[in-house]
N, C-alpha and C positions, 0 to 999 in steps of 0.2 A: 504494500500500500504506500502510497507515495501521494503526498501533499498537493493542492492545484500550485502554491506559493513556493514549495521547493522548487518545482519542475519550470516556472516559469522564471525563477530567480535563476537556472541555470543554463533553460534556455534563451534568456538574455544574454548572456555573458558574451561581449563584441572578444575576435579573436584580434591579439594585438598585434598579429603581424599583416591583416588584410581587416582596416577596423569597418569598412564597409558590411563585413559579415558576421554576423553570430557566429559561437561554435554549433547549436544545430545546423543550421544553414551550410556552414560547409560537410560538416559530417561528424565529424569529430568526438561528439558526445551521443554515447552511444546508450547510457542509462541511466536515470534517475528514480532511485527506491529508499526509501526508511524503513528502519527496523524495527521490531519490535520495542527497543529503548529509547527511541528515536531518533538515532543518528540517520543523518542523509548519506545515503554513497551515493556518489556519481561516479560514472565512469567511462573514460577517455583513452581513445584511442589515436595518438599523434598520429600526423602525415606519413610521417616517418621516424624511425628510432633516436635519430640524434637531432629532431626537432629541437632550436636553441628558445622556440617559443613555450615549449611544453609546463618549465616553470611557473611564467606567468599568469597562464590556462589556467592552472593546476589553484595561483594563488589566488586570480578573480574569480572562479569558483566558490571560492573559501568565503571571499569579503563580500560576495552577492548573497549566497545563503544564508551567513551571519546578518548579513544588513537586514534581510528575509525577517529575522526571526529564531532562525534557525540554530542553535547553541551550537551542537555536535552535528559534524561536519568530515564524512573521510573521501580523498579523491583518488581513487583506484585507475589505472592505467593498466591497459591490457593491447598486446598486440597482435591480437588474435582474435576474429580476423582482421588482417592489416588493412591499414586505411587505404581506400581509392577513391580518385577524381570523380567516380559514378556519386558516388556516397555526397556529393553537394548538390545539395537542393535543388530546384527551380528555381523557387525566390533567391536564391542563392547565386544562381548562374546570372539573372537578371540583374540584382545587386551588381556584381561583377562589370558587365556591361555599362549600367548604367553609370560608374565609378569610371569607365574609360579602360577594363582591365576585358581582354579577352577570354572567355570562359571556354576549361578546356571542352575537348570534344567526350563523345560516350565510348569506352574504349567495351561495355560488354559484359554479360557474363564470363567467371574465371572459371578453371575445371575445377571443382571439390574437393579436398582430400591427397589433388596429385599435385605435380611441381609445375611452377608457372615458368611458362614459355618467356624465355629472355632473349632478346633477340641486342648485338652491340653495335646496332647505327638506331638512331630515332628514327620513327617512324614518317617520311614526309606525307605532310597533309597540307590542305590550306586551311588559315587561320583568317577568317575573318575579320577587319578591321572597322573596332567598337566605336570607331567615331564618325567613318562614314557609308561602313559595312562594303566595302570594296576587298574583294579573295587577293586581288594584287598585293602581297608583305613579304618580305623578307625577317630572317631571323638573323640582327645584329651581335646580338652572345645567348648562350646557352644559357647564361644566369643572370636573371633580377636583382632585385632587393632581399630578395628570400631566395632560397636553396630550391621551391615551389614552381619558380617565375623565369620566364625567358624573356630579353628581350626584341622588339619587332619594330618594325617601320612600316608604312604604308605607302606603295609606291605611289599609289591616286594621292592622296591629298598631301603626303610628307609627316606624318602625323607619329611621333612613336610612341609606343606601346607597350604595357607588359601581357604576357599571355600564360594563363595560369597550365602548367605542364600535366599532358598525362600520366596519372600513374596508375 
């Protein structure tokens, strides 16, 4: 059982490396339950394992349920199953756009159980550009701001961009 006030104290919670998004919204937060003593778990699943955001995640969690109400508070992290770009939102992908940030593409169902297909060139695709929706961009570095993000340009209007990476 799990509070309307927990769940929405933690489905607030803007992530701090892309503050346009909640961690619902990208995916990230995978559960919100209290216990029978009442402590709230939630539980978080980074992008990736050496996420240098996961701390903060971890600590605006803590100060949004407290602010909440909420006394006792533990934030569990599991990376199982690992996080993927499918796992953010609509609203999410929209947010993105709207922020001027390219949301990746839908990479799919993964196999179950077996080992995930690695393949060592990225994948070329077109990326559409969020400011004047023109497939014309190129990929100026393989990394943004974040470890997440690549950067792009648009060759129609000159515009650069970041573009959130399939994973």
């Amino acid at each position: 059982m799990v509070t309307a006030t927990a769940r929405d104290a933690a489905e607030n919670v803007v992530d701090p490396e892309m503050p346009m998004l909640t961690l619902a919204d990208l995916g990230v937060l995978r559960g919100v339950e209290t216990t029978a003593d009442g402590t709230v778990v939630v539980t978080l699943t980074p992008t990736y394992s050496g996420c240098p955001a996961l701390d903060e995640m971890r600590a605006d969690v803590r100060r949004a349920l407290r602010d909440a109400g909420h006394a006792r508070v533990d934030v569990r992290t599991t990376f199982s199953p690992p996080w993927s770009t499918d796992w953010i939102s609509d609203a999410g992908r929209r947010k993105l756009a709207e922020a001027g940030v390219a949301p990746p593409g839908r990479l799919g169902p993964r196999p179950a159980g077996g080992p995930v297909p690695l393949t060592l060139v990225a994948p070329s695709r077109t990326v559409a550009c969020p400011q004047c929706g023109a497939a014309d961009t190129e990929e100026t570095s393989r990394f943004g701001p974040t470890a997440c993000t690549a950067l792009r340009r648009c060759r129609s209007c000159g515009e650069p961009f970041e573009h959130v990476k399939e994973i």
